[in-house]
C-alpha positions in Angstrom: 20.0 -23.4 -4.7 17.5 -21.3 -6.2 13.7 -21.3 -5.1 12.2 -22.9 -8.1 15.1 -26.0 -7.6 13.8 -26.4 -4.3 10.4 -26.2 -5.1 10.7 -28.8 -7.9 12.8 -30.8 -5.0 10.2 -30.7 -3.0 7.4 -31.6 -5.3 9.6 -34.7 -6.4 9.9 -36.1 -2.8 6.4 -35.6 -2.5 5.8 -37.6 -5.1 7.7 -40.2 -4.1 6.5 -39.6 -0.8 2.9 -40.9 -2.0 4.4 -43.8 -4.1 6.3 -45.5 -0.9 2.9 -44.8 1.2 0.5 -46.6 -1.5 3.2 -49.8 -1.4 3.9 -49.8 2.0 -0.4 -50.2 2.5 0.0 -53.4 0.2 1.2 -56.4 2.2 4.0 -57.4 -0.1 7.4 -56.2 0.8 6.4 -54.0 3.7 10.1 -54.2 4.8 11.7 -53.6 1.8 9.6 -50.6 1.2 10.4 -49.5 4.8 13.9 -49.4 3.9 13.6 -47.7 1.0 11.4 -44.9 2.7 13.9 -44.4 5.1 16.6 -44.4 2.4 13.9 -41.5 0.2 13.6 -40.4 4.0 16.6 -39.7 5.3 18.0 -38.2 1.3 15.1 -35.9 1.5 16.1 -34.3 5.0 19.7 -33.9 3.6 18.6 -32.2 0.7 16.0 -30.0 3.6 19.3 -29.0 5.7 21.1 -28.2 2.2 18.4 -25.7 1.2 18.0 -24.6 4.5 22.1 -23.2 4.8 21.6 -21.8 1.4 19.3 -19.6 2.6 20.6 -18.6 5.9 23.5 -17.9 4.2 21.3 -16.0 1.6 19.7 -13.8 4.0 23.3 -13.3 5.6 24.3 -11.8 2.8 21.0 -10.0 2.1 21.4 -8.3 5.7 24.9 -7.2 4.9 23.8 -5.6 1.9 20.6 -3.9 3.6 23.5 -2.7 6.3 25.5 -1.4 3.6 22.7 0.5 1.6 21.9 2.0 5.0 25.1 3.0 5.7 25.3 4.5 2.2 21.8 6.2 2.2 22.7 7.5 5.7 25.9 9.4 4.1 23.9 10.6 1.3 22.2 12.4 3.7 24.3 14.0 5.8 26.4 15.2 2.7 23.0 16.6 1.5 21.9 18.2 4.2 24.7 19.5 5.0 25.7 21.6 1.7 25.3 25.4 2.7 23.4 26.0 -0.5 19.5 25.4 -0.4 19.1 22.5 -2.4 15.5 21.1 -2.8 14.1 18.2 -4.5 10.9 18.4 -6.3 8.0 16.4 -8.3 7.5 18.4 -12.1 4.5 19.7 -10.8 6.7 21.7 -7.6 6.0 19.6 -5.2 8.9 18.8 -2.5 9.9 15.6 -2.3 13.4 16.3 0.0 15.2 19.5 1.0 18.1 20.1 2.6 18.7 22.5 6.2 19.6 25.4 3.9 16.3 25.1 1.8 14.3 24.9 4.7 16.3 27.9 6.5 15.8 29.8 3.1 11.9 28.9 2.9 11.8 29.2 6.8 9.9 26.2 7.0 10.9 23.0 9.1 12.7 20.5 6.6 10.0 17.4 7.6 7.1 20.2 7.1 8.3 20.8 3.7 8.1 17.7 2.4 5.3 17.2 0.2 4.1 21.0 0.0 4.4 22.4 -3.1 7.5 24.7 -4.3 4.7 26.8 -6.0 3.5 28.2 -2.7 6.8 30.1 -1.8 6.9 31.7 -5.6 5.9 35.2 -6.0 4.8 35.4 -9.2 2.6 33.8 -11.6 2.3 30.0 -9.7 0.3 29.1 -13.5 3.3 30.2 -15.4 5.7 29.1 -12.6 4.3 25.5 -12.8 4.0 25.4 -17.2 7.7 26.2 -16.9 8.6 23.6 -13.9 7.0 21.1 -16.3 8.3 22.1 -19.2 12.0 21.8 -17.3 11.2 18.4 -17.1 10.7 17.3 -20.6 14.3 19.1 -21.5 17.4 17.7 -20.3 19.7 20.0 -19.2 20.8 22.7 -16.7 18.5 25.5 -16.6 19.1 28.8 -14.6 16.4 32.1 -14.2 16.0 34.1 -11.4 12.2 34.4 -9.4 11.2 35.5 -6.1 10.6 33.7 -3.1 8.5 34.2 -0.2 9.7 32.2 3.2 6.7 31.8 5.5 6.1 34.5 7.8 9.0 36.8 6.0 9.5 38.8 3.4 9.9 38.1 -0.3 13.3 37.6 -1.7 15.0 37.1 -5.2 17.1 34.0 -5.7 18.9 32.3 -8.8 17.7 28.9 -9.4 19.6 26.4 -11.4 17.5 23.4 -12.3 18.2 20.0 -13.5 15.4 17.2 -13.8 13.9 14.4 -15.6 10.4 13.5 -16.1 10.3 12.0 -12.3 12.3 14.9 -10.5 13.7 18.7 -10.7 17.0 19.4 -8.5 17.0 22.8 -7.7 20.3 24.8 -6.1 18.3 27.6 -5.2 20.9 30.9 -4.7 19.6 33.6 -2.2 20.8 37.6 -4.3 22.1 39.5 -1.9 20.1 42.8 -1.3 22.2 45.7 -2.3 20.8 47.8 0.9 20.5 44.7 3.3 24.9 45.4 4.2 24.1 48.9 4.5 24.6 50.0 7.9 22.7 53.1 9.0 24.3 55.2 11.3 
């Protein structure tokens, strides 16, 4: 039963409700409209219990769903924050909206401190340009790939590949640390 049956259920009884009171203050009949209150009474409460196991039963099943998105949003994130790229999740205009442990390893910057600071503050160059091309990914569907340089907090800059995907609400960015050609060499 949905809400507006019960609602229009529950207006009718009133109704009714105020009918049997208005006879039962005239002295004709008092027992006769006694027994029919009783009878509009007693149908009413059924109708009461009815509604009342459709929605525990409703809520049952809303919990088990709530349980199940949990459980799904829960694997979600593990399987994100778990892939050994840096993957990080941003607004069109760069800022973070979810990264995973790799992103915040590569910007050396705790993953729940990253959230909501802008992506623009770790680029090296131009952040005006950076952010007219950010936005500009986000008009154009796609797969976009360029290289820039980052700068972790507190180290030094470092060139990385980024391949971006977005829409007009978010960019996905796998974000691919270049290996230095003269950070393997080993000095002897």
């Amino acid at each position: 039963m949905s809400l507006d049956a019960l609602e229009l259920q529950l207006s009718s009884a009133l109704t009714r409700f105020a009918a049997l009171q208005r006879r039962a203050e005239s002295p004709k009949e008092p027992l006769a409209v006694l027994h029919k209150a009783l009878a509009e009474l007693g149908t009413a409460l059924e109708e009461v219990r009815v509604a009342q196991e459709q929605l525990i039963e409703g809520r049952q099943r809303m919990e088990a769903l709530q349980e199940q998105l949990r459980l799904q949003a829960q694997r979600y994130w593990q399987l994100f924050d778990e892939i050994p790229i840096p993957y990080v999740v941003t607004r069109p205009d760069s800022i973070i909206l979810e990264a995973n442990k790799a992103g915040s390893e590569l910007l050396n910057v705790s993953q729940r401190f990253l959230v909501g600071k802008a992506l623009s503050v770790f680029v090296c160059e131009n952040r005006g340009s950076f952010l007219a091309q950010i936005a500009k990914l986000a008009t154009e569907p796609g797969v976009k790939e360029f290289s820039l340089k980052l700068r972790p907090r507190e180290r030094a800059p470092r060139p990385v590949e980024a391949r971006v995907q977005g829409d007009a609400d978010t960019l996905r960015w796998l974000l691919r640390p270049v290996a230095r050609p003269d950070a393997d060499t080993i000095i002897s």
